[in-house]
N, C-alpha and C positions, 0 to 999 in steps of 0.2 A: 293296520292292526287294531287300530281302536277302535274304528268302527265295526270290526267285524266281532272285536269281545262286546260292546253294546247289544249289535245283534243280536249274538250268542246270549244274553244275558237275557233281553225280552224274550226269545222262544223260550226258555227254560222255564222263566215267571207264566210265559201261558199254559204251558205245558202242565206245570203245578197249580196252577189258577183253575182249571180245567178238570182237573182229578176229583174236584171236589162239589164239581156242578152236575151230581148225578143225581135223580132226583126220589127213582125207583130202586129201594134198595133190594129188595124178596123177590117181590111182583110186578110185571110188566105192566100187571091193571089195578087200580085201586081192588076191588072186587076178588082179587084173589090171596088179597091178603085177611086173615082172620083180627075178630075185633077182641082186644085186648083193654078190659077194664080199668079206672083208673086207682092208680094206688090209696088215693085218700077222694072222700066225698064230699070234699067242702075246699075251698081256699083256705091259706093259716092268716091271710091278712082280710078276711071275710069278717068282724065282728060279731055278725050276724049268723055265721054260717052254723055252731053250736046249737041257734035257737030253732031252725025252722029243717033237722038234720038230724039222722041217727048213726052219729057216730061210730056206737056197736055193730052197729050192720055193717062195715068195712072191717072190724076187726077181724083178725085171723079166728080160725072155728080152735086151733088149740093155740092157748097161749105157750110162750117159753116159759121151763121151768122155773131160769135163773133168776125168772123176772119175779115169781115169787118171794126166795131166797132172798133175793133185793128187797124187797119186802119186808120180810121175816128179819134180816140183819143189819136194817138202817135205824131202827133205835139203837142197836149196839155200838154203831158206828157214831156217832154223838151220841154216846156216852163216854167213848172211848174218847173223843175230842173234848168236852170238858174236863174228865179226867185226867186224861195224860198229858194230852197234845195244848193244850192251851196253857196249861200251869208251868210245864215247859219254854215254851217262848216268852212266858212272861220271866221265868227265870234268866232266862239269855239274851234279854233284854235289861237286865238288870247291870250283867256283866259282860258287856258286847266284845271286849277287849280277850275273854277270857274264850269263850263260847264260838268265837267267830260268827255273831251276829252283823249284820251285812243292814244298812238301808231295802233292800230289797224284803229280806225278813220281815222288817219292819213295816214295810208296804202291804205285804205279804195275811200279818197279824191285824191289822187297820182294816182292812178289808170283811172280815169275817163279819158275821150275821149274830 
């Protein structure tokens, strides 16, 4: 009986070892598969690759909207963090007991730029 779940156990492993040694996924022949560009034109651990590289020329021909908007609302968004959000934690940091201000808060707060 043991040896036969052993058995049983190495056919399964090839079986599934197997499934994944396929090497042609579309096309039979390299040659009938179409060539598909690469998403960025430079390596990101290239130091080099910014200088001698146009960038733009991989960029999309329309950008996203949102990316604007991001744009357009990231000074408002620190402002709103000086404003509100920092004066805040410095306040519940004052009173951690009161506030439920946590070590992690506090990590949280240390951190910022």
């Amino acid at each position: 009986m043991r040896v036969t779940s052993y058995a049983l156990a190495v056919v399964i492993m090839a079986v599934l070892a197997s499934g994944c040694g396929t090497t042609s996924q579309q096309g039979a022949y390299p040659d009938d598969r179409e060539y598909t560009p690469p998403t960025s034109i430079y390596n990101v651990m290239d130091s080099t690759a910014l200088v001698y590289s146009d960038p733009a020329a991989a960029s999309p021909v329309y950008d996203n909207p949102f990316r604007w908007l991001g744009f357009l609302l990231h000074p408002i968004g620190h402002a709103f963090d000086y404003a509100i959000n920092r004066p805040l934690y410095t306040l519940a940091g004052t009173f951690p007991y009161l506030f439920g201000y946590t070590p992690e808060d506090a990590m949280v707060d240390q951190q910022r730029r």
